[in-house]
C-alpha positions in Angstrom: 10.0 -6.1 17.6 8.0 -8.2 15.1 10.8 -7.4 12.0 13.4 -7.8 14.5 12.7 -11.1 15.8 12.1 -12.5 12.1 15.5 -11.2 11.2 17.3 -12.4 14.2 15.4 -15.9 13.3 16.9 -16.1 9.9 20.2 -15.0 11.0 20.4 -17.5 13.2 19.6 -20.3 10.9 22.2 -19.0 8.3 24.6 -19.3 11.4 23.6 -23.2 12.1 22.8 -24.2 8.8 25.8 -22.8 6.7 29.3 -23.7 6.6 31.0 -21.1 5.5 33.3 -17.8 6.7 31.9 -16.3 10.0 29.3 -20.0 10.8 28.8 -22.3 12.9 28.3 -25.0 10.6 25.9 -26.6 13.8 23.3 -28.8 11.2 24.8 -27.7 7.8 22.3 -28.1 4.6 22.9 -27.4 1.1 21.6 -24.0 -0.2 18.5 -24.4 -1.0 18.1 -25.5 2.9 19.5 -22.5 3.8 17.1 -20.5 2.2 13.9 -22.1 2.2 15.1 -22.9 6.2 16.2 -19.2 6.7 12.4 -18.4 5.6 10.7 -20.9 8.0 12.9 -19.6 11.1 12.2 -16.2 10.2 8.6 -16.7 10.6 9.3 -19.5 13.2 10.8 -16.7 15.5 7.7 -14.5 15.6 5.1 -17.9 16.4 5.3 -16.8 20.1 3.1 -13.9 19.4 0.6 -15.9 17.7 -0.7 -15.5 21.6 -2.2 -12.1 20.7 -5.4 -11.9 18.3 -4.4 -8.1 17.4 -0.6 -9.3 16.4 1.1 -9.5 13.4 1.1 -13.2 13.6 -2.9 -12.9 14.2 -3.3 -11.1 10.9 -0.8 -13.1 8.5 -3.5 -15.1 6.7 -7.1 -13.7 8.1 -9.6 -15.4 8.9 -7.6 -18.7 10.1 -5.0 -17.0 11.6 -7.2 -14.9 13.5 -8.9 -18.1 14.7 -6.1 -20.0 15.8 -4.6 -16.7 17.5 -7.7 -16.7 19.5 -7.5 -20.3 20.2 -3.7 -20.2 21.1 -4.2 -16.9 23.5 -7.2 -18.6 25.4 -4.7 -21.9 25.8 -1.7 -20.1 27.2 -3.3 -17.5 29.2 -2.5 -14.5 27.4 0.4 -12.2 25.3 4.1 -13.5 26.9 2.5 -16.2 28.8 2.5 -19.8 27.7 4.0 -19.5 24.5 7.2 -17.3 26.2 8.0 -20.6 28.0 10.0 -23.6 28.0 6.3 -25.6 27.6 5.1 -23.3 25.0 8.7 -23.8 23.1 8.3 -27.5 23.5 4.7 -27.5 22.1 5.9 -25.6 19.3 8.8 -28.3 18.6 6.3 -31.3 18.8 4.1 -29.8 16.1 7.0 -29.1 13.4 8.2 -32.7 14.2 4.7 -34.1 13.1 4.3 -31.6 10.4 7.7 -33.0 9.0 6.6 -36.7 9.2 3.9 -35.6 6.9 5.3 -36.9 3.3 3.8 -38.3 0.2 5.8 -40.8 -1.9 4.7 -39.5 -5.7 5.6 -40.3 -9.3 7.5 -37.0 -9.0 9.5 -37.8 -5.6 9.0 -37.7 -2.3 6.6 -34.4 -1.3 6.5 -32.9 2.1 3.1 -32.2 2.3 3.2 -31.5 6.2 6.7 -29.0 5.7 4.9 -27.1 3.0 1.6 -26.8 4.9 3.5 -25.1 8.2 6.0 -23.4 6.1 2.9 -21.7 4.5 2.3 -20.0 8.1 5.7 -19.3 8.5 6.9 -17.8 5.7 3.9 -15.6 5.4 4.4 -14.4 8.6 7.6 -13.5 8.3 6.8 -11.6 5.0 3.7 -9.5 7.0 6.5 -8.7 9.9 8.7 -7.1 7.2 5.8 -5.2 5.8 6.7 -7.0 1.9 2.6 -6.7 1.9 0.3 -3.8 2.4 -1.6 -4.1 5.7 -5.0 -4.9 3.3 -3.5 -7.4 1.8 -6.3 -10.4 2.1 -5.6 -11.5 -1.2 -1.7 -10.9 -1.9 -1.2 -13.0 1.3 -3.2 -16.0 0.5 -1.5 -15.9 -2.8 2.0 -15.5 -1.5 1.3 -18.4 1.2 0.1 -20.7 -1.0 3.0 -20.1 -4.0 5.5 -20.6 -1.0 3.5 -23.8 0.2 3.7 -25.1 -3.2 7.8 -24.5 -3.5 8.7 -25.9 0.0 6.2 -29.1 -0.8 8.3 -29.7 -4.0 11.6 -28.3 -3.1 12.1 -28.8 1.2 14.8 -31.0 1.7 14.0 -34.8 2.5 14.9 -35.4 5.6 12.2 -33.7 7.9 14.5 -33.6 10.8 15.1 -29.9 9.7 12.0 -28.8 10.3 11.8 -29.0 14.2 15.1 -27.6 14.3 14.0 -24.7 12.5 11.4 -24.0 14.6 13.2 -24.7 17.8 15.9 -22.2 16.5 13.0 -19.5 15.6 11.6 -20.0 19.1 14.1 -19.9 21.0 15.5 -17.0 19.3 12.0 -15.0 20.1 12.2 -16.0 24.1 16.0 -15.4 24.3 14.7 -11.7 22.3 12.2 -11.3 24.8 14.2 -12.3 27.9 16.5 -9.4 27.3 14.5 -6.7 27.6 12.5 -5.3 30.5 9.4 -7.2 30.0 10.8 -10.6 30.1 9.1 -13.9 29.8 8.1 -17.0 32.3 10.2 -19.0 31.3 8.9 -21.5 34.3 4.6 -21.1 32.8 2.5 -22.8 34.0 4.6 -22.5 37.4 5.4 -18.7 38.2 6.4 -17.6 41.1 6.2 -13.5 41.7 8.8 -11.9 43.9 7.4 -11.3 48.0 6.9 -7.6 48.6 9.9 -7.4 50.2 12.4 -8.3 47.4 10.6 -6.3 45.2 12.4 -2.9 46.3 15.7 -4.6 45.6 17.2 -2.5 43.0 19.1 -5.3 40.6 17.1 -8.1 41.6 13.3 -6.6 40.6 14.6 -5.7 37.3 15.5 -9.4 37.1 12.5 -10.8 39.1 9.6 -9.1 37.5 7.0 -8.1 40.0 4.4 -10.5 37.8 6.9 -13.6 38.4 8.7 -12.9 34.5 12.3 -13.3 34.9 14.3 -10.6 32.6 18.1 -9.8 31.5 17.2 -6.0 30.3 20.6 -5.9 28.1 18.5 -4.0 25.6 16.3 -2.1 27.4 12.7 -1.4 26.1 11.1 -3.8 23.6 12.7 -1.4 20.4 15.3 1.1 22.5 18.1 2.1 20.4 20.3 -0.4 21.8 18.0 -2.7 20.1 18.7 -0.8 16.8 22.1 -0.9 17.5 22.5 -4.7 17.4 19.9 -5.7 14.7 21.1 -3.9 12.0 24.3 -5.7 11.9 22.0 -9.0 13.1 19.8 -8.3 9.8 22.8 -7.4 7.4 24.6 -10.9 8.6 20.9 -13.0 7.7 20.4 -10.8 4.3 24.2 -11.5 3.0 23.9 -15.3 4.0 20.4 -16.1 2.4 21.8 -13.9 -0.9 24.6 -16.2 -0.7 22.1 -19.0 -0.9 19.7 -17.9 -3.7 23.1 -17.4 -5.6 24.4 -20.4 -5.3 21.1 -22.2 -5.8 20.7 -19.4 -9.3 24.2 -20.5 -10.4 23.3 -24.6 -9.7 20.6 -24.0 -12.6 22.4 -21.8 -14.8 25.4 -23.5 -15.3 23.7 -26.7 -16.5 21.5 -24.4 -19.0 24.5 -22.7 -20.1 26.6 -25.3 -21.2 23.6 -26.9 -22.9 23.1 -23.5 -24.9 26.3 -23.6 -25.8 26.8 -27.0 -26.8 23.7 -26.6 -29.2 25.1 -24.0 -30.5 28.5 -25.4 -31.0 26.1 -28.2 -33.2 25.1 -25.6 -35.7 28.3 -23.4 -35.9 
């Protein structure tokens, strides 16, 4: 589900952040918030499975990914445990809010150091979920991570406030993904409470009560059924239109400017 989380993460942040036809218009940002944003949530929605050393997260940019996956999956007690819950989700929150505080006043602007440090994660792992790297790629990921740190540094917006709400969008977006399909999450972790022996022979209630205390909403069946097919592809066609959208308007910001400059020079010497 790794692809499909990151494009339902992006998706949803094109939903929030824009304000446009077919929005919500929830925490609207200019474009270039929308796309840099749409990025971070992306990989924001697949940070849950940094609770797995073999995951896509755990392989983004080896070795310290693969460290901290280690670190994270001994802390929350393994795959769809801690970091499937409302702690884990809170944890996850807390750390983009300090990352976002993180900002140098320079002779070039305000920087946000902290922003383009954690976006350097995110992105990436967005980018390894959607395979835009070959599965050897040591190098071409450090490079891409640290081109993309470099942009959101110079180019996130100012107020850091967007930051945990990207994050809490991506997050929540990967336990509401997870929820509703058979394997479900605990929500509840540390506290979960499995089902007696007796309920567990109820037909609609264990498929809701998982016998190892996860509570699920199966609407999609198997972690990538065909009814999971069946929505993403309209899910990931919404969040590619809507960060295109962006980067356009964001391309057209620049060129205008330069155009009218051209042709003002040239107007001089005609």
């Amino acid at each position: 589900m790794g692809g499909h989380h990151a494009a339902s993460g992006a998706a949803a942040w094109v939903a929030i952040a824009s304000t446009g036809p077919y929005t919500l218009g929830w925490y609207p940002l200019d474009a270039t918030g929308i796309l840099i944003g749409g990025m971070a949530t992306a990989g924001s929605a697949l940070v849950c499975d940094w609770d797995h050393r073999h995951s896509t997260v755990a392989n983004s940019l080896p070795p310290l990914s693969n460290v901290i996956a280690v670190g994270i999956e001994n802390a929350s007690g393994g795959h769809r445990q801690g970091t499937h819950s409302v702690l884990g989700a809170a944890f996850f929150v807390l750390l983009a809010t300090l990352a976002g505080q993180v900002q140098v006043e320079t002779a070039w602007g305000l920087l946000s150091v902290g922003a383009g440090l954690l976006c350097m994660f995110m992105i990436n792992i967005a980018a390894k979920a959607l395979k835009l790297f070959p599965k050897a790629g040591f190098i071409s990921n450090w490079i891409f991570a640290l081109t993309m740190a470099g942009l959101v540094t110079w180019f996130a917006p100012d107020q850091w406030t967007w930051l945990p709400v990207s994050m809490l969008t991506g997050v929540v977006v990967h336990i509401v993904g997870d929820l509703i399909t058979t394997g479900g999450v605990p929500l509840l972790w540390p506290l979960v409470v499995k089902p007696p022996r007796m309920l567990r022979r109820v037909p609609l209630l264990r498929q809701v009560w998982r016998p190892n205390g996860a509570l699920s909403l199966p609407l999609l069946g198997r972690a990538g059924s065909k009814r999971e097919w069946l929505v993403l592809i309209p899910v990931s066609a919404y969040a590619m239109v809507g960060m295109c959208v962006a980067a356009w308007s964001i391309g057209r910001s620049h060129w205008d400017p330069a155009a009218d400059a051209a042709l003002a020079w040239v107007r001089l010497w005609l």
